[in-house]
N, C-alpha and C positions, 0 to 999 in steps of 0.2 A: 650326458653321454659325450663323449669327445667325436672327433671327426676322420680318425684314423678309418675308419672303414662305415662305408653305408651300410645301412639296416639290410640285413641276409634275407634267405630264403626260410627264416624261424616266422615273417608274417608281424605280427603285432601282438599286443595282449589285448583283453577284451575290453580294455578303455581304449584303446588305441593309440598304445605306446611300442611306436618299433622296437623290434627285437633282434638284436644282433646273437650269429651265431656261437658265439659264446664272447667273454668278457675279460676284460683285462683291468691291472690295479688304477690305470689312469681314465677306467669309464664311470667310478664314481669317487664322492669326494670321502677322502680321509681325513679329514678335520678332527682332533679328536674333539673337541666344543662342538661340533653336530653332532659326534658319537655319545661319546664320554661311556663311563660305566654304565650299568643298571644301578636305576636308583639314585640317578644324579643327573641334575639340569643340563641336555632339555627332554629326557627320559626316552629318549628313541627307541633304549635299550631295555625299555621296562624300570617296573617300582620296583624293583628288589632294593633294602637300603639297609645298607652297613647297622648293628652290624650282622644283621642276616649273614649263616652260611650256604644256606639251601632255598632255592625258588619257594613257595608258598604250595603249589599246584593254583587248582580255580573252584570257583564253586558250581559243583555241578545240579545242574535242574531241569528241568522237562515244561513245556506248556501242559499246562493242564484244564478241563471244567467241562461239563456235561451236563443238559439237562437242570435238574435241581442242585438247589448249595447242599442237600444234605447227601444227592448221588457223588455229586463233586468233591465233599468232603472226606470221600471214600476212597477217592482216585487221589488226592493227597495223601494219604494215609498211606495208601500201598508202595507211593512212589517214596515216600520215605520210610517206609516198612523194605524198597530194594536200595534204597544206600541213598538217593538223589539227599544233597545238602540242601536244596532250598526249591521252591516250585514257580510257577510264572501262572496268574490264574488270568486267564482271556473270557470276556465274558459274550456272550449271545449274541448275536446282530443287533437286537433291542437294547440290551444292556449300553453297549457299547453308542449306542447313538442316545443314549438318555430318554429310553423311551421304558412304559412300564410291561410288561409279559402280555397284559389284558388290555392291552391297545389292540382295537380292529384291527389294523395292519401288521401286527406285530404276532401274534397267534400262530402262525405256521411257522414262525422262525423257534419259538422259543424252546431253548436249549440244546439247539439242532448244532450249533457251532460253537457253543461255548457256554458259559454257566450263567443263567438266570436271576440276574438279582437286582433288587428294588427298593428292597427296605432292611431297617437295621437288624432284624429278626434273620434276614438272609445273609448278611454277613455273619452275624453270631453263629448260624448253621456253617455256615462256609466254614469258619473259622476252628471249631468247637475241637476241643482236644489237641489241639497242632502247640511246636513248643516256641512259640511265638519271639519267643525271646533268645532262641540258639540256631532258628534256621531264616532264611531271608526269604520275603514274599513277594515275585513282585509280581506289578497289575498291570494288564492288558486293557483298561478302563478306563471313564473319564476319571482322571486327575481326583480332580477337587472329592470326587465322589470315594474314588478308592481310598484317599486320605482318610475321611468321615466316617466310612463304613471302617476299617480297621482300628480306627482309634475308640469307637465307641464301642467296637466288637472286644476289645483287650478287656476291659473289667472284667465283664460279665466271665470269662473263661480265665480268669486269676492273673491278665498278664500288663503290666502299667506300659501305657503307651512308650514312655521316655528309653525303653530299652529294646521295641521291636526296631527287625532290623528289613528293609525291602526297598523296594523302589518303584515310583509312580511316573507312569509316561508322559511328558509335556508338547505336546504338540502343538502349539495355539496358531502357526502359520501353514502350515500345513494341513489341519485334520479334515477338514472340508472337503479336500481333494482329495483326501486316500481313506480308510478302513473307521477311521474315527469321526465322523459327521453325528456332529448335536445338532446343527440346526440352528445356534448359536453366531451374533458378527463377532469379527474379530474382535474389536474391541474388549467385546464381553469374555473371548477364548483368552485374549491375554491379560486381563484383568483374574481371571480366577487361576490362571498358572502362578500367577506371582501372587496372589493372598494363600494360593496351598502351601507354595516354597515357603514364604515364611513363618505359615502356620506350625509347620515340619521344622523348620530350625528351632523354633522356640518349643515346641510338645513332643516331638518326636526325635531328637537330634542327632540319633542312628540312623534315622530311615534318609535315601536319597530318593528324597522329593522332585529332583529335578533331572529327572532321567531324557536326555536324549536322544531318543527311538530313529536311527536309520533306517534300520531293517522296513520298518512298516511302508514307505516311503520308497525304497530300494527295489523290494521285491516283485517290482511290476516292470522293472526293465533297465534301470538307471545304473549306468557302470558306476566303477570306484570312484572317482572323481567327481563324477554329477551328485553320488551318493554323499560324499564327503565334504563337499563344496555346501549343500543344500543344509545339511546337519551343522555343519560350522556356524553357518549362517543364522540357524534359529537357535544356537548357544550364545553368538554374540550379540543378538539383539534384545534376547530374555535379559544378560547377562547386565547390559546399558540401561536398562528399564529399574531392575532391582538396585542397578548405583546412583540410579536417578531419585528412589526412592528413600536414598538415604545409608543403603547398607554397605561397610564394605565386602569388599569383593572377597575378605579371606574369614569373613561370616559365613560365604555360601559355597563360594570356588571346590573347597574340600568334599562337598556330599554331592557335585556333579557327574552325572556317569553317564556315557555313554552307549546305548545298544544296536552293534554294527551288524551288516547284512556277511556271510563268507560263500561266495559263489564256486565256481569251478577253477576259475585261474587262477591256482592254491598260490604263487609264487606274487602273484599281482596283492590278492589278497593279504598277506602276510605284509609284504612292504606298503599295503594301505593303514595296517594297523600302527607300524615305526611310524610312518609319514604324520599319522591323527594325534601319536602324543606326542610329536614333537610341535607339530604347529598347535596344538594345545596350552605344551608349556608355554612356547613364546609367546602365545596371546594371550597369556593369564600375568605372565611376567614382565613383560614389555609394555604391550596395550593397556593392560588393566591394573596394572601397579600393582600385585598379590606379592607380596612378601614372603607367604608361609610356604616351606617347600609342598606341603601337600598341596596347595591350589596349583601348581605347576604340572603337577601328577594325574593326568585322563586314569578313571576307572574306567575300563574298558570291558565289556562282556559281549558275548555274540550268539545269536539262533540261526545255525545254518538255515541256507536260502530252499524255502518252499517251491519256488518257483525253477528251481534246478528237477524237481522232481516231479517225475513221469507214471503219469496213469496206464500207461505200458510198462511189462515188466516190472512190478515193482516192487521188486526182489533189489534191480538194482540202484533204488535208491537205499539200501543199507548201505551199499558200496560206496556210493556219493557223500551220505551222511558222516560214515568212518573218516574217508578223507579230506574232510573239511574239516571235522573238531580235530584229526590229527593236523590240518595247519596251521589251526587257533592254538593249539596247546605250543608250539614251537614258538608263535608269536605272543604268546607271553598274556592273553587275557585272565580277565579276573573272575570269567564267570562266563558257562556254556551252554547251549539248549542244542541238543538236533533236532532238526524238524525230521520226524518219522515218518516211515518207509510208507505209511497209506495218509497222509496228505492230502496227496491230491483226492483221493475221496473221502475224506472225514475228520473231525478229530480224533486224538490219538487213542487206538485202542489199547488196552489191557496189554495187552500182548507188544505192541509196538511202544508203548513207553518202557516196558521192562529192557528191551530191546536197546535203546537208546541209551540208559541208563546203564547197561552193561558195557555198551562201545566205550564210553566214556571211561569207564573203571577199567575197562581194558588198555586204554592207551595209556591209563596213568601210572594203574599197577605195573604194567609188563611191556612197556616199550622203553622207560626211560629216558620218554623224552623231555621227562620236566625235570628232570634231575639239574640242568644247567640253565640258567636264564637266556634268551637269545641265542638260541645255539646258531644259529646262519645268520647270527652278527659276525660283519665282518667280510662276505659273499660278494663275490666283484657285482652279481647280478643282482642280489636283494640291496645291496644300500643303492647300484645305480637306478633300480627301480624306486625304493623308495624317497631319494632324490629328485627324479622327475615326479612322481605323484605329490609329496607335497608342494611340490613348483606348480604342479599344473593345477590344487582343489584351492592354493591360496588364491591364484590370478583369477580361478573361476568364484572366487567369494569376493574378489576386488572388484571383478568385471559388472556382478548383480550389483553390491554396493552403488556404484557409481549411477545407476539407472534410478535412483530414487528413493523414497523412503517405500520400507519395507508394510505399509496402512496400503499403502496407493498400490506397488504390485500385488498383492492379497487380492486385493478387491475387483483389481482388473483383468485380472485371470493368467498373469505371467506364471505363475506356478502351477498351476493346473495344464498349462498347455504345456510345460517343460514336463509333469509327468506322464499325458497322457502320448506326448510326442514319443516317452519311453517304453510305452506299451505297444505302439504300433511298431516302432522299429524292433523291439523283440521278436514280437510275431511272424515280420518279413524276415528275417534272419533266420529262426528255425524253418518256415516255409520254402524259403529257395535253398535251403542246405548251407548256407553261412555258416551258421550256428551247429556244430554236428551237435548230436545228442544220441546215443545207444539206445536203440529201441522205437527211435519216433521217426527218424529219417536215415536212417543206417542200422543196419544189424538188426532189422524187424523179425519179426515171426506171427504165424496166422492167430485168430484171433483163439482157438481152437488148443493150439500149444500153449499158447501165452495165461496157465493158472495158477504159477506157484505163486501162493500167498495172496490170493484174489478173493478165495475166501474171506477171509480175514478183512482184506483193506475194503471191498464192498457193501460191508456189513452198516448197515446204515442206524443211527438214530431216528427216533422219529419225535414229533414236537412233544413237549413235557405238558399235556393237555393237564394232567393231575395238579400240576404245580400253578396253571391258570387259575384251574378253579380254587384253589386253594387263596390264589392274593384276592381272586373277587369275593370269598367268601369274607374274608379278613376285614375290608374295607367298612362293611360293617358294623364293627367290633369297634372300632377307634373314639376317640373324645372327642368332639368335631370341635369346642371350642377352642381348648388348646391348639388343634392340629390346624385349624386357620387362621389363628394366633399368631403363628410362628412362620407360615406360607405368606402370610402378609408383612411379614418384616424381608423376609427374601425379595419380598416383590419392592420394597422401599430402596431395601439395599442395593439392588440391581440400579433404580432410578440415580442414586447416589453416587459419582464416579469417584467420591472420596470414598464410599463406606468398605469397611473392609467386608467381603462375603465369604469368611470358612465359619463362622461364628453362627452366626442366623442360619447357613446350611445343615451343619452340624446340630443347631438346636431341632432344628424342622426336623430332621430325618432321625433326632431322638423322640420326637413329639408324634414318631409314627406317616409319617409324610413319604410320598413315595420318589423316587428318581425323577421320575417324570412328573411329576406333580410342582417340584423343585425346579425342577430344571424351565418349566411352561410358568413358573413365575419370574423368571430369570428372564423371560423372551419379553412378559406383559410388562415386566418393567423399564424395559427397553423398548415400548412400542408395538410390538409387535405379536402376532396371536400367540396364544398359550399352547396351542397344539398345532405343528407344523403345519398337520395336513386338516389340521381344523375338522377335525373325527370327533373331538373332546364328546360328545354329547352322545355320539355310535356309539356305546358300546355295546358288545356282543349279551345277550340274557345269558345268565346264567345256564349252563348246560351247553349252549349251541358251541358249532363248530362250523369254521368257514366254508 
């Protein structure tokens, strides 16, 4: 911003960057070497590349999973039975922490929040009839596991790994402190990120393997900045790790993608996405020595922000949801999810995936706004915004940098208190009216009025008690020597900080070995007990319920 006039009575954006009441040609930089075309170095403007005449659109998809892989499989079907190009499958609370359905503690959650799965027979259901090969998958799950489970699922349902196409979430600094906790040290998190990446480059070379998730991370409170800053951060030190390992950077650079949070400040938002590929490209091209124009190039995809949406009224989070994929689509991403209008109470129903899925085709078919690449390229306000944003998420990646190596903040809780410092300040801010919000602190109505679509979004699942019994019945059934065979080379491999672990995971979890079985040999090999909460031995009898 220049200093022709102090910041007006427009207040700030919700990173908190003054806002002047409106904007003139000398409040941001015209460079065209910041700008340039679409589709050329350092892509502020988007991938569009010569010689394209027309934007691409994105690929549109829905979070999806419920309950069992074979209900699940049903809710993929339908969402591409309504147009969705590709799905996003999020698994269970258990799932998601590498624990198995028939863990004690795990029983009342199972398939309450997402889809159930353990073994490779459950992928194979998950999977079964989908066209593997023409739509993209990607996974709300551990990594290493979502790899294993899809690559071993492609045979069996006619489809060669080498040409699915999806993307797997890599958290290893983070997961601990947000939505993804194994249970896992770091060490171990970022040891199995970097054997799946390369596992994926070499068996999978479509799939990006190295997905980095803001959203997950974002959606508890973290402005664009903190969100940007924090996500740069675990791309550039994955990224130092696998050069370290020997590969170059334009082996892997190109299947790196990123998946960003879009809140309410549709204009901040949008210039966070310019801001992310540009310090993208320069960090790929400058830092990292990538040659090839794709590793310059962030794929970029986005699931509007869950935490925008209100258990009040919530008719209008469709409203919320519209206006967010319509800022994404102006900003040029490559791939979309709304988080649906019941949310805040459940996963998505039948009804509210169709829903989301329609908004989508609606902005693309009939607004036109993808007919041009970056159409508010050029906006005195969006390049000034996106100027300060990426000024402010690099200094906030130098600032962390500087304080250490990134073993030592992990372990000492700098990142955990930087997110949870984002949860209380959310909180205070909708509570004292900071934060407006339609419906929760403004523009209420009794609880009495308040039912369109309450039906619907209140409708609960409840735990997939069938699908319990079903893995204890199974257990069984197995070949115990093979299937200890194979748990036992997991548990060497884990000891080994040279061994590579997608090989011996992959064998185990073909040899019938469960999630959690894998994953508690992963811990014992590193010392420490097999089952978090040391239950291993509880389990529930057959029949009972908690």
């Amino acid at each position: 911003m220049t200093d022709h006039e102090a910041p007006g009575p427009a207040g700030t954006t919700a990173a908190g960057i003054p806002l002047r009441p409106f904007y003139r040609p000398d409040d941001s930089s015209r460079d065209q070497g910041t700008l340039a075309d679409p589709g050329t170095y350092p892509f502020t403007r988007g991938r569009l590349r010569p010689p394209d005449a027309r934007p691409r659109g994105w690929i549109q998809r829905e979070l999806s999973g419920e309950g069992s892989p074979r209900r699940s499989n049903q809710q993929l079907r339908a969402l591409l039975a309504d147009g969705a190009l590709g799905v996003d499958v999020i698994g269970d609370n258990p799932t998601v922490s590498a624990l198995d359905p028939d863990h004690p503690m795990c029983v009342p959650a199972v398939g309450t929040t997402g889809v159930s799965l353990c073994r490779k027979q459950d992928f194979i259901e998950l999977l079964a009839g989908l066209p593997l090969d023409r739509m993209t998958l990607s996974h709300s799950l551990p990594p290493a596991f979502a790899l294993a489970g899809q690559y071993l699922a492609g045979p069996p349902n006619g489809i060669d790994p080498k040409v699915m196409r999806g993307s797997a979430i890599q958290a290893p600094i983070y997961s601990e402190d947000c939505s993804y906790s194994t249970f896992l040290p770091f060490a171990m998190r970022m040891r199995l990120s970097l054997d799946s990446i390369v596992f994926s480059l070499r068996e999978m070379p479509r799939f990006h393997a190295f997905l980095e998730d803001t959203y997950y991370i974002s959606d508890g409170g973290l402005n664009a900045v903190e969100e940007m800053s924090l996500g740069l951060l675990e791309i550039r030190e994955v990224c130092r790790r696998l050069l370290a390992r020997g590969l170059p950077v334009d082996s892997f650079a190109p299947r790196i993608a990123i998946l960003v949070n879009c809140r309410m400040d549709l204009f901040e938002e949008i210039a966070k996405i310019r801001a992310t590929r540009r310090l993208f490209a320069r960090m790929m091209r400058e830092e990292f020595g990538a040659t090839d124009p794709r590793s310059w190039s962030a794929n970029i995809a986005v699931h509007t922000s869950g935490l925008t949406l209100t258990a009040a009224q919530p008719a209008n989070n469709i409203v919320r949801g519209a206006l967010q994929a319509m800022a994404m689509a102006m900003a040029g991403v490559q791939g979309l999810e709304i988080s649906t209008f019941d949310e805040p109470f459940r996963t998505p129903s039948a009804i509210a995936h169709q829903l989301a899925i329609r908004t989508q085709q609606v902005i693309q078919a009939e607004t036109n706004i993808g007919a041009v690449e970056d159409p508010l390229g050029g906006s005195y306000y969006v390049e000034s915004l996106t100027d300060e944003l990426e000024r402010r998420i690099d200094a906030a990646v130098r600032q962390i940098e500087e304080l250490g190596d990134v073993d030592t903040l992990v372990e000492s809780g700098y990142f955990r208190r930087i997110l949870t410092g984002a949860m209380d300040r959310h909180s205070s801010a909708v509570q004292n009216g900071e934060l407006r919000i339609v419906g929760v602190n403004e523009h209420t109505i009794s609880p009495e009025a308040d039912q369109f679509l309450r039906d619907i979004a209140e409708e609960r699942f409840e735990p997939d008690y069938a699908h319990v019994e079903r893995i204890r019945s199974w257990r069984a059934f197995r070949r115990d020597a093979p299937l200890q065979a194979s748990l036992e080379r997991v548990r060497d491999a884990s000891a080994d900080p040279a061994a590579d672990l997608m090989a011996p995971i992959i064998a185990a979890l073909d040899a019938d070995a469960t999630i959690g079985e894998i994953t508690s040999c992963l811990r014992e090999g590193q010392g420490l007990p097999g089952d978090p909460f040391e239950y291993a031995a509880r389990r529930l009898p057959a029949g009972a319920r908690p």
